[in-house]
C-alpha positions as semicolon CSV with decimal commas, in nm:
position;residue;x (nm);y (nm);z (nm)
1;X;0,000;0,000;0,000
2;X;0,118;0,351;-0,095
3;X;0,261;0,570;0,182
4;X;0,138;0,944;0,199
5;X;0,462;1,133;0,170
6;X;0,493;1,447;0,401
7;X;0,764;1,706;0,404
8;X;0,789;1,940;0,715
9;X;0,969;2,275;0,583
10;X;1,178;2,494;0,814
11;X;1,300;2,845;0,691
12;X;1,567;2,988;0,918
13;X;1,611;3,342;0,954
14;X;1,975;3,268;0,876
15;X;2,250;3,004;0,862
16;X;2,373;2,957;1,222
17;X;2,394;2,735;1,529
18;X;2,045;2,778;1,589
19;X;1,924;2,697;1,280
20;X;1,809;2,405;1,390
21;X;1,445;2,228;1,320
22;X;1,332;2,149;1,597
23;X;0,978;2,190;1,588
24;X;0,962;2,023;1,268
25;X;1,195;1,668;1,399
26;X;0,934;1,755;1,702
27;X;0,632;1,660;1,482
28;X;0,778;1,374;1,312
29;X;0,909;1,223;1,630
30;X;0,557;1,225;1,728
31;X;0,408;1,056;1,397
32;X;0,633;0,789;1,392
33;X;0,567;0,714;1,736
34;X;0,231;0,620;1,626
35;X;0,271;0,237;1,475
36;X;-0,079;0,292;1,279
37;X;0,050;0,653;1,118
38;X;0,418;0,505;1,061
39;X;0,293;0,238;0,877
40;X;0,105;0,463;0,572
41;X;0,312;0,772;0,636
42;X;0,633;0,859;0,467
43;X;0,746;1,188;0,689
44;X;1,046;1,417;0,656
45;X;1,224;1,735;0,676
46;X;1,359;1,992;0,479
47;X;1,591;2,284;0,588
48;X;1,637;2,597;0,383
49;X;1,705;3,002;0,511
50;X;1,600;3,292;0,392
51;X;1,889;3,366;0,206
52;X;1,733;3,077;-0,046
53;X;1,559;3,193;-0,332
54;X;1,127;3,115;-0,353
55;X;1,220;2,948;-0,654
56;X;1,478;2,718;-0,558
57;X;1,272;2,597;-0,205
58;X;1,002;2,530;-0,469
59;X;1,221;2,310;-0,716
60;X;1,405;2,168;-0,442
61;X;1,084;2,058;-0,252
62;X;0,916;1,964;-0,561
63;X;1,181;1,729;-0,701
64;X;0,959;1,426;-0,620
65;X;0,590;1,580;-0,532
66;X;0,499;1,487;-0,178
67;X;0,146;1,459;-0,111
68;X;0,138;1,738;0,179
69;X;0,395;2,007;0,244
70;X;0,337;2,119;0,603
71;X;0,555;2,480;0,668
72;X;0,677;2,609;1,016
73;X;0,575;2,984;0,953
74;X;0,772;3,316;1,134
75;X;0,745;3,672;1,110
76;X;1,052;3,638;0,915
77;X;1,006;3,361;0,650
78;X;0,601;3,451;0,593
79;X;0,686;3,609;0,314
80;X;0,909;3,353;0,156
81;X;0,651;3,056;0,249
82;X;0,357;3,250;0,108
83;X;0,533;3,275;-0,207
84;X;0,668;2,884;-0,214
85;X;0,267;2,803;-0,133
86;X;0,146;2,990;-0,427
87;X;0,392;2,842;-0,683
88;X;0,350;2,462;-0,574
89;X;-0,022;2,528;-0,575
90;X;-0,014;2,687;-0,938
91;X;0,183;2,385;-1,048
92;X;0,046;2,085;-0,835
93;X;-0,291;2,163;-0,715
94;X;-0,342;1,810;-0,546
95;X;-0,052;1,883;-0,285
96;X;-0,201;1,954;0,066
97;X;-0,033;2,272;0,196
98;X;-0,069;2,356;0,550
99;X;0,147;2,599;0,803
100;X;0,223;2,605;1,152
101;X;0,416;2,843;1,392
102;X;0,361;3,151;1,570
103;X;0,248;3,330;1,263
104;X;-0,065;3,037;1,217
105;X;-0,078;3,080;1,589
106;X;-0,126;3,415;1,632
107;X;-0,375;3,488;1,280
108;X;-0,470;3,168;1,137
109;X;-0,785;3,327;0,928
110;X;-0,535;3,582;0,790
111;X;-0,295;3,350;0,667
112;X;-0,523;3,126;0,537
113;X;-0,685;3,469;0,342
114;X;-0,339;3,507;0,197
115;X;-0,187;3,182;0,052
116;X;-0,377;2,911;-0,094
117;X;-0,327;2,654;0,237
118;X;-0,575;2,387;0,296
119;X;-0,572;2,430;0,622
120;X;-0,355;2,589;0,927
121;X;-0,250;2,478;1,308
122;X;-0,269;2,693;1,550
123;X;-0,038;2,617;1,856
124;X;0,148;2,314;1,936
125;X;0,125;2,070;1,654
126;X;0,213;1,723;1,810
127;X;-0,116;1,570;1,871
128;X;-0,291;1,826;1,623
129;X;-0,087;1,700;1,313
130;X;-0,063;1,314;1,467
131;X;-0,493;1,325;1,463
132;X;-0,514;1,518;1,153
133;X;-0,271;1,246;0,956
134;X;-0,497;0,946;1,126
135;X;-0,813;1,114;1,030
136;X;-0,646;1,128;0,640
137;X;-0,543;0,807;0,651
138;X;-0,863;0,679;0,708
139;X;-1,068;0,911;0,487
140;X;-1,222;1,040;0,754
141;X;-1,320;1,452;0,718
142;X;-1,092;1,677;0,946
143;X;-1,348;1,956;1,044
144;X;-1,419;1,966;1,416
145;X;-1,004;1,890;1,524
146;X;-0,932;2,152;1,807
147;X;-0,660;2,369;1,633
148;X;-0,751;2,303;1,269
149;X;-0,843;2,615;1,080
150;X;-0,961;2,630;0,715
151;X;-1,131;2,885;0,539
152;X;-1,488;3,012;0,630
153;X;-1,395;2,913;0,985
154;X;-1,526;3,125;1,290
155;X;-1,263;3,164;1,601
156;X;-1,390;2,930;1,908
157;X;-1,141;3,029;2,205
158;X;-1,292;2,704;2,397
159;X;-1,159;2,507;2,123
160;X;-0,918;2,679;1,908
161;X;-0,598;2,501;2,040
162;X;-0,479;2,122;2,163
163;X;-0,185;2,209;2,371
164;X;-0,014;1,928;2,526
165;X;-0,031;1,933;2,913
166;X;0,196;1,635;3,005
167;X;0,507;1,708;2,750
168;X;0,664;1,386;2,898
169;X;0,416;1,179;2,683
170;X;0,588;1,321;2,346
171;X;0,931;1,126;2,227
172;X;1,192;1,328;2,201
173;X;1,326;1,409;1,883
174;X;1,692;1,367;2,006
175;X;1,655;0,981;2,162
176;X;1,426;0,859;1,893
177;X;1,739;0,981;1,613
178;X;1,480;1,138;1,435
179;X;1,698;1,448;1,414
180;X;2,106;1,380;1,407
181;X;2,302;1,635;1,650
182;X;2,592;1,572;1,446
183;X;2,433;1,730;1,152
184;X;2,411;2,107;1,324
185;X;2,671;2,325;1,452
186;X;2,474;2,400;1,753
187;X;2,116;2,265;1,867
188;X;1,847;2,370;2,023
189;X;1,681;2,220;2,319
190;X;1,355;2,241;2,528
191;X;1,276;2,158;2,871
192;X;1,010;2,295;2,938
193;X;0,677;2,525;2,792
194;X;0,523;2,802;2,852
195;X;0,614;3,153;3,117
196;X;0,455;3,246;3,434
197;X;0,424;3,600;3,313
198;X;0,246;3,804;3,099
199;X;0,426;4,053;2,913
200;X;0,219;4,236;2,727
201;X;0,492;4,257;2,395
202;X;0,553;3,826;2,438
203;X;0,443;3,575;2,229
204;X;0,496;3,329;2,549
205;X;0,192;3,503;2,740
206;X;-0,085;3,369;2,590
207;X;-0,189;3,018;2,550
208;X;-0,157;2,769;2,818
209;X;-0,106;2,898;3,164
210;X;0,214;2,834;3,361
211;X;0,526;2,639;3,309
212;X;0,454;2,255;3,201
213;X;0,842;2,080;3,240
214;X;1,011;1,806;3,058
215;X;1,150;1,525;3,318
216;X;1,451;1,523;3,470
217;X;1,533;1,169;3,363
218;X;1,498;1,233;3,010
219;X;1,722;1,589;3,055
220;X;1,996;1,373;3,191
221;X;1,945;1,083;2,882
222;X;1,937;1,392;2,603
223;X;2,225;1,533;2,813
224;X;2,419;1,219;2,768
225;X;2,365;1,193;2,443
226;X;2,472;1,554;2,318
227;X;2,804;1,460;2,538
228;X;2,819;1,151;2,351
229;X;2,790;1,320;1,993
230;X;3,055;1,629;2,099
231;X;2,807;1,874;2,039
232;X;3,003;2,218;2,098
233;X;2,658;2,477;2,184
234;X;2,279;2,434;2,257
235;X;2,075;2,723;2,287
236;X;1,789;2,653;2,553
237;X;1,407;2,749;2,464
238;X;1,273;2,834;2,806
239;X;1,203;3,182;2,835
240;X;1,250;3,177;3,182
241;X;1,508;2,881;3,261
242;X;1,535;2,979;3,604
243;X;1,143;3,018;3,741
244;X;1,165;2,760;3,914
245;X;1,488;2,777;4,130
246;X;1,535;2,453;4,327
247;X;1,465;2,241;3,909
248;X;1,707;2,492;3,732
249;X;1,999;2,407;4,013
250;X;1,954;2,028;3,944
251;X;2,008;2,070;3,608
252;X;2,293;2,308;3,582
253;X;2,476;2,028;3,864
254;X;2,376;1,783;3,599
255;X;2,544;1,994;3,294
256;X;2,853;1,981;3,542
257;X;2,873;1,660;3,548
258;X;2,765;1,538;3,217
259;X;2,846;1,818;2,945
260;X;3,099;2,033;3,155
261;X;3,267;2,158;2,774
262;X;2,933;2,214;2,590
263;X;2,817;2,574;2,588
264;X;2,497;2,665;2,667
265;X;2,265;2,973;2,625
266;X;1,995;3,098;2,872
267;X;1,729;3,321;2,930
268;X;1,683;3,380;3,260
269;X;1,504;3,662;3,497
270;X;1,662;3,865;3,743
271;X;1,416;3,825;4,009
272;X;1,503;3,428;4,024
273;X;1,868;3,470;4,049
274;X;2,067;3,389;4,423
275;X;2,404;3,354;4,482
276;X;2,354;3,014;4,439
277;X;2,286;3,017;4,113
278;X;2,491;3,251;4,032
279;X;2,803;3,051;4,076
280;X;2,637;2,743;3,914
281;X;2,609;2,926;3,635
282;X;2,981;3,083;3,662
283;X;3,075;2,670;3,740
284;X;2,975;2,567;3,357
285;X;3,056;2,706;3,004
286;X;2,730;2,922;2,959
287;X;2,620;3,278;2,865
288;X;2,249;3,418;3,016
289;X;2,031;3,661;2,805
290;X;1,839;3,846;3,085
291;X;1,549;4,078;3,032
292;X;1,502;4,402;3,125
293;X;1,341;4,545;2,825
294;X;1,319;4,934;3,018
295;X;1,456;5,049;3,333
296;X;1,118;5,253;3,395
297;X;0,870;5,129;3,590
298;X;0,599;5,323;3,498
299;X;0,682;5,217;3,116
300;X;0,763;4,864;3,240
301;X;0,395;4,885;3,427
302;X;0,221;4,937;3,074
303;X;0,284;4,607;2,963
304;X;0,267;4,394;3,251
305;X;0,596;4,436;3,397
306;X;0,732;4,566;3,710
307;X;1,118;4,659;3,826
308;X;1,261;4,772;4,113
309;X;1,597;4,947;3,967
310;X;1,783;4,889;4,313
311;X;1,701;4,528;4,375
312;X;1,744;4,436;3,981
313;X;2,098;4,602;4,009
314;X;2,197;4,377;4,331
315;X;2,081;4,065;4,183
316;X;2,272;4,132;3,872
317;X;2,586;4,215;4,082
318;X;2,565;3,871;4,167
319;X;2,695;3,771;3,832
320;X;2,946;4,012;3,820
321;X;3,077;3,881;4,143
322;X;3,071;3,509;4,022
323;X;3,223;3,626;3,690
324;X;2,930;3,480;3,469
325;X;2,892;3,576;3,140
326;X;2,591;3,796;3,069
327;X;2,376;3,999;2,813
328;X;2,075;4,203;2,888
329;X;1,790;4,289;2,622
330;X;1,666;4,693;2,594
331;X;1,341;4,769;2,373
332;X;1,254;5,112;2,271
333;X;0,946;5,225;2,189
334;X;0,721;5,045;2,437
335;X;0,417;5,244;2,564
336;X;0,465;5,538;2,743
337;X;0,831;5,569;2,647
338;X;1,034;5,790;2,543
339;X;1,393;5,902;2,348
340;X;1,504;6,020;2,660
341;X;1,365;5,740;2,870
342;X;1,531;5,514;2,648
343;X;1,873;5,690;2,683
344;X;1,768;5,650;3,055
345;X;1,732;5,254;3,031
346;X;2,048;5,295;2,852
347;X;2,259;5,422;3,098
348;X;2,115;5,202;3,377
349;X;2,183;4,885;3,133
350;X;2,540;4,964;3,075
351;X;2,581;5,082;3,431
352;X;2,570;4,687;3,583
353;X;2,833;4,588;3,325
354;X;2,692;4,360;3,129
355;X;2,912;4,143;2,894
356;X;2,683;4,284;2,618
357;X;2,374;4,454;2,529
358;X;2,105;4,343;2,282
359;X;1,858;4,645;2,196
360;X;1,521;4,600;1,980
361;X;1,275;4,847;1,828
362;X;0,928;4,718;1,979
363;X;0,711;4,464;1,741
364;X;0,408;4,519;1,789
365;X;0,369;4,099;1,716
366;X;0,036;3,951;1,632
367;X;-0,102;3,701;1,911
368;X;-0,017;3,928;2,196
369;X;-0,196;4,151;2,401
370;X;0,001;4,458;2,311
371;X;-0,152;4,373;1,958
372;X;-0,482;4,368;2,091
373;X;-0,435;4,680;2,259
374;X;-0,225;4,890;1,960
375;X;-0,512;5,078;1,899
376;X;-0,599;5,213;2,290
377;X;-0,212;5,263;2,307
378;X;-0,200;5,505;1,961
379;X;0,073;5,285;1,828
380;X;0,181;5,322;1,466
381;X;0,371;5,022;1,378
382;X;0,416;4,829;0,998
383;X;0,126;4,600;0,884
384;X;0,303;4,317;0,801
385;X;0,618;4,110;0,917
386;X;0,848;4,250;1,099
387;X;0,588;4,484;1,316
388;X;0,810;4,726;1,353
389;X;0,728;4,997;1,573
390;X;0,712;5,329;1,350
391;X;0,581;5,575;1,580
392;X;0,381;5,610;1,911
393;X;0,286;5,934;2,107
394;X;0,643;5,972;2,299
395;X;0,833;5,813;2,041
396;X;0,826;6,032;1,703
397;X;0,949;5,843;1,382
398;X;1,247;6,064;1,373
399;X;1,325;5,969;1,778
400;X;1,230;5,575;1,685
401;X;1,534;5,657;1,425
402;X;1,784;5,875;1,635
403;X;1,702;5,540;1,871
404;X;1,815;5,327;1,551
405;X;2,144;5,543;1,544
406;X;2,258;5,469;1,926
407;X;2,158;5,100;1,868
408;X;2,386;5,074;1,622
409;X;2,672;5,231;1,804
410;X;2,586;4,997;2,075
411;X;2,649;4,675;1,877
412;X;2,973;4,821;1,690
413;X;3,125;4,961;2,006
414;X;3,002;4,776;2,308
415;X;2,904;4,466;2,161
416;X;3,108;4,343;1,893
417;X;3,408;4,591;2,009
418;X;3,391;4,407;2,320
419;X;3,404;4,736;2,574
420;X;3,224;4,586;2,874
421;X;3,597;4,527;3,014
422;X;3,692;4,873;3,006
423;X;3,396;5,153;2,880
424;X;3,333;5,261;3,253
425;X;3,703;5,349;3,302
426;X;3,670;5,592;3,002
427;X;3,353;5,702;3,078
428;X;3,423;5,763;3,442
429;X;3,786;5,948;3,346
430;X;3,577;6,213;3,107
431;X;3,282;6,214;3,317
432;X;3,000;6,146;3,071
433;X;2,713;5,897;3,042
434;X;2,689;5,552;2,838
435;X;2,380;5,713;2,614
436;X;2,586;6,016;2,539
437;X;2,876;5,817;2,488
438;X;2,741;5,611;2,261
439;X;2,557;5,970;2,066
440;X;2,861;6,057;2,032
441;X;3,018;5,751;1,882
442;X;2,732;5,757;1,617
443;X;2,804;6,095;1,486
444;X;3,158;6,044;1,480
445;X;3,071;5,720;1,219
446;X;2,876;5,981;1,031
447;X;3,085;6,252;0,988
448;X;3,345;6,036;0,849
449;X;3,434;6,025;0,503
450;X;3,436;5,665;0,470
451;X;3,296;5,357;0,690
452;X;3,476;5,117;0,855
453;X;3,444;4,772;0,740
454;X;3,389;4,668;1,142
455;X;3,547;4,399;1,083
456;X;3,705;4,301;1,494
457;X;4,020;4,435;1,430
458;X;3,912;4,747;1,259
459;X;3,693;4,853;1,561
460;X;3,975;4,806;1,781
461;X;4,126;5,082;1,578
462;X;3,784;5,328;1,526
463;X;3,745;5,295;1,956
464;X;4,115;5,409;2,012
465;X;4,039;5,687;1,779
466;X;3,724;5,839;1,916
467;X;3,825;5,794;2,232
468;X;4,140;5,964;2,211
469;X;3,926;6,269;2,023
470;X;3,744;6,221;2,327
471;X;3,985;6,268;2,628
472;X;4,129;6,526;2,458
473;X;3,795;6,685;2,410
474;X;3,772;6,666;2,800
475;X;4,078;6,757;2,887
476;X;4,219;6,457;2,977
477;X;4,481;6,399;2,653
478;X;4,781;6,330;2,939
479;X;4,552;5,997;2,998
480;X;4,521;5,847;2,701
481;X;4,835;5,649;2,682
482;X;4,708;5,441;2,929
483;X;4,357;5,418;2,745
484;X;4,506;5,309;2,449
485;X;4,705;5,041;2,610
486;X;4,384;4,915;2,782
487;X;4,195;4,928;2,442
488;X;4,444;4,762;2,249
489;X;4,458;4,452;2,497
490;X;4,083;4,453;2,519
491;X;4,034;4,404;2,148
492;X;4,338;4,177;2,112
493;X;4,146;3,923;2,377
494;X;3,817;3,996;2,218
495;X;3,951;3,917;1,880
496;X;4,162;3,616;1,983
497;X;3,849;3,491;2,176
498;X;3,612;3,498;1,844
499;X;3,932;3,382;1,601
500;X;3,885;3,070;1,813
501;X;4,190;2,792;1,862
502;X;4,372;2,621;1,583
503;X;4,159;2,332;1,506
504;X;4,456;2,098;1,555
505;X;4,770;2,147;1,699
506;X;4,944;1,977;1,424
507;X;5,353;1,872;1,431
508;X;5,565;1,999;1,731
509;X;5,865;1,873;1,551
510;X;6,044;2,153;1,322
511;X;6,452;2,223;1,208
512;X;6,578;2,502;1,036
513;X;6,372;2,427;0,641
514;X;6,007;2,462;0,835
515;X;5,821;2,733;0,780
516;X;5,579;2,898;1,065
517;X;5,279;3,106;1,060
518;X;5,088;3,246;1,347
519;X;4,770;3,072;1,436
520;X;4,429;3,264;1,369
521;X;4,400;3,361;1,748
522;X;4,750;3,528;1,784
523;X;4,786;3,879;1,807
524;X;5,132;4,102;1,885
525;X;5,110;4,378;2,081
526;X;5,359;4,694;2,153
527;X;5,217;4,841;2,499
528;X;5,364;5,168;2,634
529;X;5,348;5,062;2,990
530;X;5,411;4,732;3,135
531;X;5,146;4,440;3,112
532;X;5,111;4,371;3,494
533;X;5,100;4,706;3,574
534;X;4,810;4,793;3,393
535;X;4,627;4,513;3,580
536;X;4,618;4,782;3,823
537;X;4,397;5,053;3,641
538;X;4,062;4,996;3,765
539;X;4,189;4,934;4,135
540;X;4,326;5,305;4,065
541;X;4,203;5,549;3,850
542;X;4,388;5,693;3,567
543;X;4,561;5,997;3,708
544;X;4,656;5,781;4,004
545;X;4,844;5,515;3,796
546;X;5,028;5,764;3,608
547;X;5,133;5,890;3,938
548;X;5,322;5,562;4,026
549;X;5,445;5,404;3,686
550;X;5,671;5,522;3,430
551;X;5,618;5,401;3,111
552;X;5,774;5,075;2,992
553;X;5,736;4,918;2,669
554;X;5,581;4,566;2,656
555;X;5,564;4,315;2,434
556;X;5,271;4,111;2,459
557;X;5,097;3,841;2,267
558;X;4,754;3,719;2,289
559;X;4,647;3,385;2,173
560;X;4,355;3,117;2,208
561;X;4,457;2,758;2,305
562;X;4,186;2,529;2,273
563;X;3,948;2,803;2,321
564;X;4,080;2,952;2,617
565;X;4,255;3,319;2,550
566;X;4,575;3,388;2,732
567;X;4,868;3,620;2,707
568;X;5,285;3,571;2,754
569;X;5,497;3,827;2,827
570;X;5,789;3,818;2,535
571;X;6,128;4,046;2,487
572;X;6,158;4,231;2,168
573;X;6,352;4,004;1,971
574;X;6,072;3,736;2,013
575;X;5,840;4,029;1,931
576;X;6,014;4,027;1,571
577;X;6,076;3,674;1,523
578;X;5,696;3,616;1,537
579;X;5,596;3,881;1,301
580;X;5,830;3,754;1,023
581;X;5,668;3,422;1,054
582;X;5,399;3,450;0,758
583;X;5,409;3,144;0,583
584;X;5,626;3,247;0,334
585;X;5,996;3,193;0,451
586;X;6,198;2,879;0,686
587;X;6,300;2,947;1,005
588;X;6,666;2,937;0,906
589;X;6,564;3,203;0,641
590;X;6,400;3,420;0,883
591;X;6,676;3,352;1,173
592;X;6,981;3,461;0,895
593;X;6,757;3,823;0,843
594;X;6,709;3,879;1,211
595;X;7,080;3,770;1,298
596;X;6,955;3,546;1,592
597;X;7,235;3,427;1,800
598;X;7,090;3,269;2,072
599;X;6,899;2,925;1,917
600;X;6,840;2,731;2,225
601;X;6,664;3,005;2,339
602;X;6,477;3,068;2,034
603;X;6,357;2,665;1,994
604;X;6,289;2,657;2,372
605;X;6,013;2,942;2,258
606;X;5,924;2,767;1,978
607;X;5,901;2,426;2,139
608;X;5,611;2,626;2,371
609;X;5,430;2,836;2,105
610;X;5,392;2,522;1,908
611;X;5,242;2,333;2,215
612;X;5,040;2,630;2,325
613;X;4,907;2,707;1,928
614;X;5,043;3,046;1,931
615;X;5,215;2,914;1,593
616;X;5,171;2,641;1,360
617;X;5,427;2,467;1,125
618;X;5,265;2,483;0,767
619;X;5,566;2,321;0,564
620;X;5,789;2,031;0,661
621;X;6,080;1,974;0,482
């Protein structure tokens, strides 16, 4: 008997680590669970991005016609999938088209009024899609399946969704092999549904109340597995990992133990954090995304939020004390705010330190209550995918785009310029706050004749420039010196640290005919004033430090061993040796030009910036 063939479609926004399809090895996982679906159902998966063109997802997912396309469906890839759905309809009118995601979630009549679908889920598909396929396998009609939209239909909030309240009786996608970790660069992982808040902007609000949680015992077996498989990162789903307190310890004590060298990402909430946790999190390889979305309550109080700037700040230092890695999330725009309430949030964001800074324009999102309430609220924000916020009574579409501008300094200077280890000691030298920091950094990128390519490296440079223009702007030009050494090792770790190690280490042994390069990680440096003296600036400020060293030229070089960045102290003639190592010329070449006397000295080096990666040996002769 003839299988029905199904293809689940996932269109990332982009080719990364968490392009992962989840929800779509989710659904089949769930299908072939079923003996009686398995055994007249042909399911699979296709990956694309939106980088692919309509017409190639159409050819490629047309190759061999399936009988039903089902497509996981985003603010970002609507577009594309609407497009795909028209063109496989035009040419093969008997395929079955339906969609799924937040987008089907949040509208399902509008969707359906804008692609030719036969019919749309709304919410979580699992036992949705498993009764819909047993209903079509036994030509039986589909109307009256909690979830299942087609045209015509009338909203029923009594019956509109099938969520599933005991997630433990759905396999998991990882221990069934339905979906290969090795395939993906990163994966993504769930362990629970649903928030216990309401935030008026979130998609996670509305549907099922409350947190329902995956069990421990199959955490630890996925655990094992992605230990088993090397995976290197998994982003976690939750969007509040740490709600419940006593769970989330357990499970960061079992990533100790189990997965101690995967990464992990989480989104956690300040309120939930202890010292406790705090170090648990410090204890693994991890990064935390924490929301604070606007440091004003009164904004904060328009959609369902509340702060207390003082307590926020305390639990935060918590991190900082543990040294855990940390990124907060801003959004202007929100209700009631402001340009200079934003700049406000700003400065109270970048005053706890954070290791970076993530800032949105608000979406005004379909499926959540700030949609519902856009109207009461006077909010002027785009139609269609993305939302986008365009104007609002305290936010003009001129201050939505001056907001735009320090965004964008943000995530050049802080972010990807990696200041969090040393803004504050500029900013508190000149006396001026993050927001007009960062105003000013923005109109120095304008006025300039031509862009920088921002490429790490090319930052490093553009933040030694404009801050030099700035101390000297404040009065403070005798400073810089010891600025600039700060910057420079700042964006030498920051650069090493994203170069990432040598994949292998490759042959320690070498003579005089091999021929060296520096490993993707390694960066020289020329200081002014000695390495371990600097150490100091922070402890003392800059006009004290000045006050008890002298200048002292440094050579320094920054490097990443197996993913861990560190620094050596070297004299100047190692300084030069490593420079002329390009690839190009032998040792004995290069040690002729720079009249080396010394060789057991020089291989003793080599010997250890071999072992520690610093170099690599491309030719052997």
């Amino acid at each position: 008997m003839k299988k029905i063939t199904l293809i689940l479609v996932s269109i990332h926004i982009k080719d990364s680590p968490q392009a992962v399809p989840l929800a779509a090895a989710a659904l089949k996982a769930q299908l072939d669970s079923a003996p009686a679906i398995r055994l007249r159902l042909d399911a699979s998966f296709n990956d694309y991005t939106v980088d692919d063109s309509v017409d190639f997802i159409f050819e490629d997912l047309c190759k061999n016609v399936p009988d039903m396309i089902g497509f996981s469906t985003y603010l970002w890839n609507r577009h594309i999938v609407l497009e795909v759905c028209r063109l496989i309809k035009r040419k093969f009118p008997a395929v079955k088209l339906f969609a799924g995601g937040a987008e089907a979630t949040a509208l399902p009549l509008a969707l359906l009024d804008c692609a030719p679908f036969d019919f749309v889920i709304k919410g979580e598909g699992e036992i949705v899609l498993a009764e819909v396929m047993n209903r079509l396998i036994n030509h039986e009609p589909l109307e009256g399946i909690p979830g299942v939209f087609f045209k015509g239909a009338k909203l029923n909030p009594e019956k509109d969704q099938w969520p599933v309240m005991d997630l433990n009786v759905l396999p998991s996608p990882y221990l069934t092999g339905t979906i290969d970790p090795c395939r993906y660069s990163g994966l993504l992982w769930e362990l629970s549904r649903g928030c216990p808040f309401k935030c008026g902007f979130c998609f996670e609000s509305r549907g099922v109340a409350g947190v329902r949680q995956i069990s421990l015992e199959r955490i630890r077996k996925e655990l094992e597995l992605f230990e088993e498989k090397k995976v290197n990162q998994i982003f976690v789903l939750d969007p509040t990992f740490n709600s419940n307190l006593k769970r989330a310890k357990k499970i960061l004590r079992m990533i100790l133990k189990i997965a101690p060298l995967i990464h992990f990402t989480f989104e956690i909430r300040a309120e939930f954090i202890d010292r406790e946790i705090a170090e648990l999190f410090a204890g693994i390889n991890c990064s935390l995304q924490i929301g604070l979305e606007s440091a004003i309550p009164e904004v904060l109080a328009g959609v369902h939020r509340t702060i207390d700037t003082v307590q926020y700040a305390e639990k935060v230092s918590l991190l900082n004390q543990a040294g855990a890695v940390f990124g907060l999330d801003l959004i202007y725009g929100l209700p009631g705010d402001t340009l200079d309430g934003f700049k406000e949030s700003l400065n109270y964001a970048l005053g706890l330190q954070p290791n970076h800074l993530d800032i949105f324009p608000l979406a005004v999102i379909p499926g959540t209550a700030l949609y519902d309430q856009a109207e009461s609220f006077l909010l002027n924000f785009l139609p269609d995918a993305p939302y986008t916020l365009i104007s609002s009574p305290g936010f003009s579409e001129s201050e939505m785009a001056q907001a735009l501008d320090l965004k964008k300094a943000c995530e050049i200077f802080y972010n990807r310029g990696g200041a969090a280890g040393w803004m504050f000691m500029a900013l508190e030298t000149i006396g001026i706050k993050p927001a007009d920091f960062l105003s000013n950094f923005a109109a120095h990128l304008l006025s300039c004749e031509q862009s920088p390519g921002f490429t790490r490296e090319e930052i490093t440079v553009w933040q030694s420039s404009f801050v030099r223009e700035q101390f000297i702007r404040y009065n403070k030009k005798e400073l810089f010196p010891v600025m600039e050494d700060i910057i420079a090792i700042h964006g030498a770790l920051n650069r090493s640290l994203y170069a990432g190690p040598l994949v292998s280490a490759g042959e320690n042994k070498f003579n005089d005919e091999s021929v060296f390069s520096l490993s993707p990680g390694t960066i020289l440096l020329s200081l002014k004033y000695d390495f371990n003296e600097l150490m100091n600036v922070g402890e003392l400020t800059f006009e004290e430090f000045i006050d008890c060293y002298c200048p002292r030229k440094t050579y320094l070089v920054v490097y990443n061993c197996g993913g861990a960045v560190k620094t050596v102290i070297i004299d100047h003639m190692i300084s030069r040796l490593l420079a002329s190592f390009t690839g190009i010329e032998t040792l004995g070449q290069i040690g002729g030009k720079k009249n080396i006397h010394s060789r057991k000295d020089i291989h003793e080096f080599l010997e250890f910036a071999v072992q520690e990666q610093i170099l690599h040996i491309t030719q052997y002769i």
